[in-house]
Wavefront OBJ file of the C-alpha trace (Angstrom):
o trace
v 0.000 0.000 0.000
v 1.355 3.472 -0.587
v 1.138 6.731 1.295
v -1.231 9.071 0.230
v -0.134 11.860 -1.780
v 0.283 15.400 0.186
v -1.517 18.055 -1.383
v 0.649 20.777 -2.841
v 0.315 24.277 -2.364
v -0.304 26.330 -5.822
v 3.005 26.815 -6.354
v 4.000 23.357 -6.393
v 1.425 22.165 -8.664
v 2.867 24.848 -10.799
v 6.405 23.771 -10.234
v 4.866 20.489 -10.827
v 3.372 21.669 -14.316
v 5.531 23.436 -15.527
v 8.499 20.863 -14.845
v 6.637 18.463 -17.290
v 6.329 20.801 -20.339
v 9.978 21.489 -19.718
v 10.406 17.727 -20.155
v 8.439 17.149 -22.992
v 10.325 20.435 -25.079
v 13.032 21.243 -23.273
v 13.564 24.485 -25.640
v 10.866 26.129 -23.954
v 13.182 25.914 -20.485
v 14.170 29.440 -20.432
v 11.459 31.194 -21.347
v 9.040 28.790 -18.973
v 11.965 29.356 -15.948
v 11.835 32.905 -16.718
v 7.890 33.214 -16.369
v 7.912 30.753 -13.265
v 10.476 33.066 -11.678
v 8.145 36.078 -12.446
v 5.012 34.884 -11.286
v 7.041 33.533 -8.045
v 7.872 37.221 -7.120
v 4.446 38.215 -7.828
v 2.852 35.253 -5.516
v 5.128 36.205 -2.641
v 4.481 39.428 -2.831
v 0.876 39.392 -3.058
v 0.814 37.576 -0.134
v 1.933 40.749 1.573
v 0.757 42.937 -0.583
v -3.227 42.372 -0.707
v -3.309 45.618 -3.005
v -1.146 44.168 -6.000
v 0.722 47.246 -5.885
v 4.249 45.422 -6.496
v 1.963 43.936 -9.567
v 1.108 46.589 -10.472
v 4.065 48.298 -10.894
v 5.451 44.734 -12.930
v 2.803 45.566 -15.381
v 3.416 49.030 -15.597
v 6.759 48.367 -15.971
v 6.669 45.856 -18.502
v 4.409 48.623 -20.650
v 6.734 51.251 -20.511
v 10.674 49.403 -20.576
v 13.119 51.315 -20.177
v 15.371 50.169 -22.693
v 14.648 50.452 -26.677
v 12.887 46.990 -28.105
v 11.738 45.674 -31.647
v 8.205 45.137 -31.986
v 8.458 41.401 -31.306
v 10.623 42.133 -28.216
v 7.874 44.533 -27.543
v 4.765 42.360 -28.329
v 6.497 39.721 -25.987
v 6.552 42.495 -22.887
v 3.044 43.650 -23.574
v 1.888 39.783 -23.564
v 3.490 39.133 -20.337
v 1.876 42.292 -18.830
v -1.577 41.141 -19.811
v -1.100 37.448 -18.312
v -0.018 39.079 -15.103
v -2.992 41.499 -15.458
v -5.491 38.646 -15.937
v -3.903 36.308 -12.923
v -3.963 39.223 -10.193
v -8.056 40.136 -11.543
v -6.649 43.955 -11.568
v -8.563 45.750 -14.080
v -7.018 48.217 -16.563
v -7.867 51.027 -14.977
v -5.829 49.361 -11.727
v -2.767 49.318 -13.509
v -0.666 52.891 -13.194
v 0.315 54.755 -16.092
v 4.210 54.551 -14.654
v 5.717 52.343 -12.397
v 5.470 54.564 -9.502
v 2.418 56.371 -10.239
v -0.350 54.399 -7.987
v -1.965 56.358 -5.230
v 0.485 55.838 -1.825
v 3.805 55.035 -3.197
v 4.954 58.944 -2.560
v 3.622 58.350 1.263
v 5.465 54.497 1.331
v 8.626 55.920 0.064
v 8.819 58.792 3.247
v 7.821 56.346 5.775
v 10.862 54.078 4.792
v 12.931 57.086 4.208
v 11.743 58.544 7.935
v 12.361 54.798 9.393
v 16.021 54.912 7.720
v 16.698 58.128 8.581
v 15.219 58.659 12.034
v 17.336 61.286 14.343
v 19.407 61.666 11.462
v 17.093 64.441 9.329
v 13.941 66.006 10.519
v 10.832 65.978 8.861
v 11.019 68.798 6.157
v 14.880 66.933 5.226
v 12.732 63.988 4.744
v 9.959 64.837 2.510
v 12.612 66.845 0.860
v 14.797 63.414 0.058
v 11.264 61.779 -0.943
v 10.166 64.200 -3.342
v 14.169 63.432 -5.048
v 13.575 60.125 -4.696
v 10.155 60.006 -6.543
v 11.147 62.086 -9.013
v 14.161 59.842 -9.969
v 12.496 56.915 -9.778
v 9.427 58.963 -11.954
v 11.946 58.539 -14.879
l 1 2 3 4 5 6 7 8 9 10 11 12 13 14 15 16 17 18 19 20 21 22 23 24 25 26 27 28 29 30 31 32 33 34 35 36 37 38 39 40 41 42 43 44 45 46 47 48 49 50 51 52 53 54 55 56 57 58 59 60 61 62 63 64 65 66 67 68 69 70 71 72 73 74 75 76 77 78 79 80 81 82 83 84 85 86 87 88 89 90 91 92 93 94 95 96 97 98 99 100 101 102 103 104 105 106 107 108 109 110 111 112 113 114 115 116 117 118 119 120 121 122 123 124 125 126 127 128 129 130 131 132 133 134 135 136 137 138 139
């Protein structure tokens, strides 16, 4: 008699998955590794982040790269944005225009600014950093 099988989480039935397509055409490895690794970031931090805002920003991200592509290059990126889309339920309207845009990111980047910097600048030397901050990471 054998042991009944433990039930895998999500992630290893994707493992699982995605491990036999890799067997059966093993020149899909990279691209299928390269998605798995993706949507492994995105699952650990939507545990934490019951917003999707580091989802978000993927997408948003992935929409506007900041390097120059071809269109297939492109097409891939945009393809990828839309599966993530569809997997976290976020709407369109959900997804930010820029990385960085969503409502809250200025006010998450000055509390981990004031929490890194605390005795060190006051308040006004704070939000001044911030605003510097969100504006290079605007670009």
């Amino acid at each position: 008699m054998t042991a009944p099988r433990r039930q895998m989480s999500p992630t290893q039935e994707l493992i699982s998955r995605v491990m036999r397509i890799v067997r059966i055409c093993p020149e899909a490895a990279a691209e299928v590794l390269e998605l798995m690794f993706l949507v492994s970031q995105i699952e650990a931090l939507t545990t934490v982040d019951r917003e999707y805002r580091d989802a978000k920003r993927v997408i948003s991200r992935l929409r506007n790269p900041l390097w120059d592509l071809n269109p297939a290059e492109r097409e891939t990126l945009l393809r990828a944005a839309e599966t993530i889309r569809k997997a976290c339920r976020l709407k369109e309207n959900e997804i930010p225009a820029t990385p960085i845009a969503d409502i809250g990111e200025r006010e998450r980047i000055e509390r981990g600014l004031a929490l890194a910097l605390a005795g060190e600048f006051n308040a006004a030397q704070i939000a001044r950093v911030t605003g510097a901050v969100a504006a290079v990471l605007q670009e």
